[in-house]
N, C-alpha and C positions, 0 to 999 in steps of 0.2 A: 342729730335727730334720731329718735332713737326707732327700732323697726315694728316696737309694737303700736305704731300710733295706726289711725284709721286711714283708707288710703284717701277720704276728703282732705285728711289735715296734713300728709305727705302732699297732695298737690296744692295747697294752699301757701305751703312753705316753699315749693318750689317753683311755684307764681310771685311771693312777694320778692322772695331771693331776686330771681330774675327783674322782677323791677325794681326792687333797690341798688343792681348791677349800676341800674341804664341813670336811674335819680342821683347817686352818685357821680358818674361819671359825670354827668349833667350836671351837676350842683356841689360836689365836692362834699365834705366831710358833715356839713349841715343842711343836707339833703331834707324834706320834711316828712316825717314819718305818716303824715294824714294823707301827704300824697302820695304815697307809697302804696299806703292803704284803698286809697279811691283807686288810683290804677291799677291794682291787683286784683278789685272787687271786692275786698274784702271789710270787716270792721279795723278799726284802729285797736280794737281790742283785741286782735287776732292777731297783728303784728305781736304786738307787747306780748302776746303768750307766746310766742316761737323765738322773739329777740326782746327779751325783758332791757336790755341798755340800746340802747344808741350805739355803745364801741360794742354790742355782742353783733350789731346788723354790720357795723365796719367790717369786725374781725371775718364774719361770714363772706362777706363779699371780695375779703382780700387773700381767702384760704387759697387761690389756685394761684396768686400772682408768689403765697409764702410758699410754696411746695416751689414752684420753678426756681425761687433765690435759693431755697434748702437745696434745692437739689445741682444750682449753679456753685455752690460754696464745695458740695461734696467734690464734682466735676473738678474746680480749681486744686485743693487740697492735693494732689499727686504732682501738682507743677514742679517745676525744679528750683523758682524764684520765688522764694513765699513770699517777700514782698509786693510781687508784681500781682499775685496770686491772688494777694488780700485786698489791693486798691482794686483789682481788677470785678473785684466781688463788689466791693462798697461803691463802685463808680455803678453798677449794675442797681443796687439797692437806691442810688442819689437819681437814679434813669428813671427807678419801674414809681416811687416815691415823687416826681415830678410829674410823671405821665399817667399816674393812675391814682386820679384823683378819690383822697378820702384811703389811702394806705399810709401816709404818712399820719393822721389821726389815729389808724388801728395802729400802730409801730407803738404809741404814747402810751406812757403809764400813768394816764389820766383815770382811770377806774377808782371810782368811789368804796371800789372791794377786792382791796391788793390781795386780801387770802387767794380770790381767785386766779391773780397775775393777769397776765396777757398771752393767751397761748401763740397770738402771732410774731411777737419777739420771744418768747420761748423758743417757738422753732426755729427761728433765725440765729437766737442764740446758741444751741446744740448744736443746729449743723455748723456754724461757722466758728466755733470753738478751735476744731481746729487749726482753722488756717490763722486764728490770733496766737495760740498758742505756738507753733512752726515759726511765724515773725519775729515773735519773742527771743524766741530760742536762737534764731539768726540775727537777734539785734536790731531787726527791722522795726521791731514797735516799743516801746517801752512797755518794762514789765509792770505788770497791774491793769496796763487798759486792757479792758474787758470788748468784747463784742456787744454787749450793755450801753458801753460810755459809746461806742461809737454811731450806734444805732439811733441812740437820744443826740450826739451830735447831727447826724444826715437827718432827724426828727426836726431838730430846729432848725437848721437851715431850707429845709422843705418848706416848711409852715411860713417861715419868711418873707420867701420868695412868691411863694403862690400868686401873691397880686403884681407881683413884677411884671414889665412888657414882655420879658421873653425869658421865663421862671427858670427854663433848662439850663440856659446859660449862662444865670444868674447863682445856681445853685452849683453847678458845676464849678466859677469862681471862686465862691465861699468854700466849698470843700479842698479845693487847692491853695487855699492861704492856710485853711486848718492845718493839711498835709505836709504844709511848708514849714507851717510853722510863722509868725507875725514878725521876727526878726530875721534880719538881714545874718546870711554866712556871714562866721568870723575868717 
């Protein structure tokens, strides 16, 4: 948001923000933006001016849960086990992704305008470059998977699970066959 706006429309966005927190959390990734808009006080046309998409109101809403992973992935990166380092990051991403609902939707490269990307896997992707890169290096991961492919992995099995009886450890399953691998040790 930028600083020369008026300070009606700084608190406007910082009323929907916060209730699209809570519609979100309460509704998941197809939270409705009218209601957003009635709870805020505001028009429907005042959303759409501060969040023109749908994943821009996502992406907003999931900026403090991407700064904590960003900053979880820096934190791991000095470990002495990049392995452990890297699961330990992605089981953290399969966690915040199942409990905070409508982040696994901002994670998607669903946007109708890739020139823009997704600045919330963007960040995810930067900061966690390294610890895929460090696994590689030790063999831990095969080379080429990206923190990209992984993300869009723990994307889909998120989204999956969502209507499951008990999503977290439904999700957490799924990403340990990923892990595994679907064949049996030779």
């Amino acid at each position: 948001m930028p600083g020369q706006q008026r300070a009606d429309a700084r608190r406007n966005y910082a009323r929907i923000l916060e209730v699209a927190e809570e519609e979100v959390a309460a509704h998941g990734a197809n939270a409705s933006l009218e209601q957003i808009a009635r709870t805020a006080g505001v028009g429907s046309a005042t959303v759409r001016r501060h969040f023109p998409t749908r994943h821009a109101l996502l992406e907003a809403v999931s900026q403090e849960r991407i700064a904590l992973l960003a900053a979880r992935a820096q934190e791991l990166a000095g470990e002495s086990d990049s392995r452990r380092a890297l699961l330990e990051w992605l089981d953290d991403v399969v966690n915040y992704c199942v409990t905070a609902r409508g982040l696994a939707a901002a994670l998607a490269y669903d946007t109708p305008d890739p020139a823009h990307g997704n600045s919330c896997s963007m960040t995810l992707e930067e900061s966690a470059a390294p610890l895929v890169a460090r696994a590689a290096r030790d063999g831990a991961v095969s080379p080429g998977v990206t923190v990209g492919d992984l993300i869009a992995l723990i994307v889909g099995i998120t989204l999956t699970t969502e209507r499951h009886p008990d999503p977290a450890a439904e999700a957490s399953r799924l990403f340990r066959i990923a892990v595994a691998g679907i064949s049996p040790e030779s």
